[in-house]
C-alpha positions in Angstrom: 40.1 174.6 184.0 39.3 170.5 183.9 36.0 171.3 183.1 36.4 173.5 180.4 39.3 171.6 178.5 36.6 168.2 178.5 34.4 170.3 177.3 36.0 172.0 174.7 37.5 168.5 173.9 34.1 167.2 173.8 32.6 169.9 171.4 35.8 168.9 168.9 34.9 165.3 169.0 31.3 166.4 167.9 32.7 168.7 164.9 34.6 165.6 163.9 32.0 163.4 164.0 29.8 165.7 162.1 32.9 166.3 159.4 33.0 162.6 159.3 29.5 161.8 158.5 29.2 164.5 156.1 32.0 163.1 153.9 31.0 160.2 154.4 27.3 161.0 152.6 29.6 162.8 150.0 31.3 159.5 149.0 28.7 157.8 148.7 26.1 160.0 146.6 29.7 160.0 144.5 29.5 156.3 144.7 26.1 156.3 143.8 26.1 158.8 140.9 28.7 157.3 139.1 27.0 153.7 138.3 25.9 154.7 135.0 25.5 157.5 132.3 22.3 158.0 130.5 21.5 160.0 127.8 20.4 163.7 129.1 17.6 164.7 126.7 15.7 162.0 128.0 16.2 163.8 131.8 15.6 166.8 130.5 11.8 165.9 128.9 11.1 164.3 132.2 11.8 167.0 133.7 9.8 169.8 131.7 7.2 166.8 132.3 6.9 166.9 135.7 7.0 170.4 136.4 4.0 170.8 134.4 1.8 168.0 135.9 3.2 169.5 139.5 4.6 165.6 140.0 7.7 165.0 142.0 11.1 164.9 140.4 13.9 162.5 140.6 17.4 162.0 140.6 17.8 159.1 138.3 20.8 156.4 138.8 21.3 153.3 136.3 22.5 150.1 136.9 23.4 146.8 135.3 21.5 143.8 136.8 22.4 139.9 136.5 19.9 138.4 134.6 19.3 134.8 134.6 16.9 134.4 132.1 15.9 132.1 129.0 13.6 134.7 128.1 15.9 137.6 127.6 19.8 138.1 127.9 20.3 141.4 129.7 18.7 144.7 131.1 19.1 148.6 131.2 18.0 149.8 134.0 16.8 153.1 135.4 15.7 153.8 139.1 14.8 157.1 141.0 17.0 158.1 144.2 14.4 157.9 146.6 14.5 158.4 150.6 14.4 155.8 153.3 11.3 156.4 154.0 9.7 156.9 150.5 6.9 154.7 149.7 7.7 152.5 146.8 7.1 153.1 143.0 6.1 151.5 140.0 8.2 149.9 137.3 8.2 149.7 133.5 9.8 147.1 131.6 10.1 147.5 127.8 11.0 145.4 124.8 12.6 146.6 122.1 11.5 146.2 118.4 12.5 143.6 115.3 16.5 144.1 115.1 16.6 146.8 117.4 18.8 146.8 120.2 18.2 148.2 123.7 20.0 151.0 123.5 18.0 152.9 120.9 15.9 153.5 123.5 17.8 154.3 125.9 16.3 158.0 126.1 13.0 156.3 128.2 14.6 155.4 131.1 15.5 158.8 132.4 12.1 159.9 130.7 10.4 157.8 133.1 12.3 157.2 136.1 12.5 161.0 136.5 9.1 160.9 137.5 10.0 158.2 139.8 9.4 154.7 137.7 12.1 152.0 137.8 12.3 151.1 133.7 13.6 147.8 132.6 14.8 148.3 128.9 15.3 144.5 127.8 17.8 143.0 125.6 16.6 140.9 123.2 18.3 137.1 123.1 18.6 137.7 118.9 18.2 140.9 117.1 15.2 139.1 114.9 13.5 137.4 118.1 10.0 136.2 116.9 6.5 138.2 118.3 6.0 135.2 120.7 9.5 135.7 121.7 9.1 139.4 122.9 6.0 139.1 124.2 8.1 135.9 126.5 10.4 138.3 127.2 7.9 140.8 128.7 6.3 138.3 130.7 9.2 136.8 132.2 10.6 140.6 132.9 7.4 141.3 135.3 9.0 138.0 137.3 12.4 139.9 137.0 11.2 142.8 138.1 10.0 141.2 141.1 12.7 139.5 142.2 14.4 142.2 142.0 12.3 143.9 144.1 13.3 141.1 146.8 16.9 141.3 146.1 18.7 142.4 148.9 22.1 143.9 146.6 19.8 145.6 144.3 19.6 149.4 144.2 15.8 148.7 143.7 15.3 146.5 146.4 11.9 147.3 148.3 11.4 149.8 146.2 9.2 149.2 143.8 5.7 148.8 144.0 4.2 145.3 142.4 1.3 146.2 141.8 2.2 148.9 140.2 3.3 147.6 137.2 3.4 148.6 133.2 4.6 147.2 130.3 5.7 148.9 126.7 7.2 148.2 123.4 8.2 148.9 120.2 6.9 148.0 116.5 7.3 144.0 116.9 7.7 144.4 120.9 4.5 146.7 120.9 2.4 143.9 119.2 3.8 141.7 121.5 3.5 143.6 124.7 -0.2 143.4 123.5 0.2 139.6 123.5 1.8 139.7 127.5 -0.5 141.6 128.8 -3.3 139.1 128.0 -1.2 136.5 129.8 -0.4 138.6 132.6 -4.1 140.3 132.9 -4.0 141.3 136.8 -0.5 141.4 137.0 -0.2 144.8 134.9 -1.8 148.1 135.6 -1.1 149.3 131.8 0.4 148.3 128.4 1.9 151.2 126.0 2.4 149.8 122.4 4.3 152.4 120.6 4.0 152.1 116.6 3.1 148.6 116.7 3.2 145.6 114.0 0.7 143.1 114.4 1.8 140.0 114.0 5.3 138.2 113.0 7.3 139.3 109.7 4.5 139.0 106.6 1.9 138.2 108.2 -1.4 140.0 108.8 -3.7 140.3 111.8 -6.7 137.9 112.3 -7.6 138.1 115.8 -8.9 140.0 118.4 -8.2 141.2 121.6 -11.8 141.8 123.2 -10.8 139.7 126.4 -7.9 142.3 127.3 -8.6 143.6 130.5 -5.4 145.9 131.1 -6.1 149.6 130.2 -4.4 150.4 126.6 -2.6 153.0 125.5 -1.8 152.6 121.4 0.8 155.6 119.7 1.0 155.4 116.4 2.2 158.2 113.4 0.1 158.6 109.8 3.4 158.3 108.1 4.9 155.3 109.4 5.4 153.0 106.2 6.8 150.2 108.1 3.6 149.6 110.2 0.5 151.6 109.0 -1.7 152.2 111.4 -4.8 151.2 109.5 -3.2 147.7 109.4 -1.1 147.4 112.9 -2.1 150.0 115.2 -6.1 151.1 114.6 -6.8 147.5 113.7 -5.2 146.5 116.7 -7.2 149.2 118.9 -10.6 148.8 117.3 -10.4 145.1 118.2 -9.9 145.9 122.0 -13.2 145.9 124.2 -11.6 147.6 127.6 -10.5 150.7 128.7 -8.6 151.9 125.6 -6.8 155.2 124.4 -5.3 155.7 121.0 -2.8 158.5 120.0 -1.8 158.5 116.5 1.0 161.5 115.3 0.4 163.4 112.3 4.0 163.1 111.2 7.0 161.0 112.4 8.0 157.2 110.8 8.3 153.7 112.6 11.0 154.9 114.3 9.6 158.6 115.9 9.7 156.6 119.5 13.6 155.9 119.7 16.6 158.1 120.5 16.4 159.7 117.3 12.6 160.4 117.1 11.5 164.4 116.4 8.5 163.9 119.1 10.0 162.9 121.9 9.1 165.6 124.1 5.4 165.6 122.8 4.9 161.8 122.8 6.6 161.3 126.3 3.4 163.6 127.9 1.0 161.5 126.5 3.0 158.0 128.0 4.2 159.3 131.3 0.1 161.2 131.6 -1.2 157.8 131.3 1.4 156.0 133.2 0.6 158.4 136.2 -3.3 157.9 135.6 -3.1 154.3 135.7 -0.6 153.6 138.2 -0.9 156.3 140.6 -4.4 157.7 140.1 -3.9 161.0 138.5 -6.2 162.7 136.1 -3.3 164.0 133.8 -4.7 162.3 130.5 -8.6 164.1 130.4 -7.1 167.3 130.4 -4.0 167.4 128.2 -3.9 169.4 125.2 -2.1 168.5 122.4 0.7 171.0 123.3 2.1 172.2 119.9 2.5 168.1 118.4 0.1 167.6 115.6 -2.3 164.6 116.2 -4.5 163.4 113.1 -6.4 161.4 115.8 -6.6 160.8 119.6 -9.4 158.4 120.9 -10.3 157.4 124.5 -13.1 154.2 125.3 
């Protein structure tokens, strides 16, 4: 009779135990789930994304980092939920474009990080930050993004994979991401400039970018009027001597690549297609049809 009443008292210890630990997980994937909104088209295109290239899907979880920067004045951030024993994954950071706050693009960090990139939206110190500015920005964000990495209270922390990094941006920001990722050079896997102007307000490009060694990847649209590609984006790519790939829309203006843009779905396949060649060594981008978006030209060197 002993026996059995330790044993039954030892089988109700283990039921307890394994209640305990159970809601335990519960509170904190609760705890965890509720550190940020995001907006859920953005999940939903990654998602349609991934299922097509057969890549691995993501829960996605945001967060706000303290930034302690000259160089930028705060952060939106997007990670995957990934397991303990998960190898780490790449990052993103992006800079916004002239006036444009962080937020209007929100819709790329559940894009991306539901195919398992951390993505670093930056906020700009001023609304009409300079081209030199932004590109700053960018570069000092790859050092954020590291430390990050390193930072023991971050949700990120050793779980990112440094050299496994990209870097994107908008109309001013793309032209300037350009500009960082001559400075960077090895530091960077990939820079994305999305509908990019040149140079700073009135001015015109002169240069060149022949000694860029980073693999490109240039989206542009035929009706942006802000930015026209024959000045900004084609210019831009035809100057470039490396490994290059230029996607230009048939319809969509300067701002077809924020929250509002008609193209979303179609011009997230060609970003997160590259992303995944260049960063994890896929082969997404040589066999990608154009998938119902209208392309008046798409170029890869």
């Amino acid at each position: 009779m002993t026996l059995l009443r330790e044993k039954a008292l030892r089988n109700a210890s283990i039921v307890s135990l394994i209640v305990g630990l159970v809601i335990s997980s519960h509170k904190l994937y609760a705890q965890d789930n509720s550190q940020g909104r995001y907006r859920p088209e953005g999940r939903q295109i990654g998602l349609a994304i991934g299922r097509e290239f057969d890549e691995r899907l993501y829960e996605v979880r945001t967060y706000k980092p303290t930034v302690n920067s000259e160089a930028f004045a705060g952060v939106m951030a997007f990670y995957p939920l990934t397991l303990s024993f998960d190898p780490p994954n790449g990052a993103v950071a992006f800079v916004p474009g002239f006036r444009a706050p962080a937020s209007l693009y929100e819709w790329w960090g559940p894009a991306l990080a539901s195919l398992g990139y951390s993505v670093f939206i930056l906020e700009t110190n001023t609304p009409t930050d300079t081209l030199s500015a932004r590109a700053d920005a960018l570069i000092a964000a790859v050092d954020f993004i590291k430390s990050e990495n390193q930072n023991s209270t971050a949700p990120v922390a050793n779980k990112i994979d440094l050299e496994k990094i990209a870097i994107m941006g908008h109309s001013m920001g793309g032209g300037a991401s350009l500009i960082a990722a001559t400075q960077l050079g090895d530091d960077i896997k990939a820079v994305i400039p999305l509908a990019l102007y040149c140079c700073e307000p009135g001015q015109s490009f002169s240069g060149d970018y022949s000694s860029l060694t980073v693999p490109v990847m240039i989206v542009a649209s035929a009706e942006d009027k802000v930015a026209p590609p024959a000045d900004h984006a084609k210019l831009l790519y035809d100057s470039i001597a490396g490994s290059k790939t230029y996607v230009e829309f048939a319809s969509g203006d300067h701002m077809f690549v924020s929250n509002s843009g008609e193209e979303k779905a179609a011009l997230s396949r060609f970003v997160l297609a590259f992303l995944k060649d260049k960063l994890d060594g896929r082969s997404h981008l040589e066999s990608l049809d154009n998938a119902g978006a209208k392309l008046t030209l798409l170029l890869t060197e």
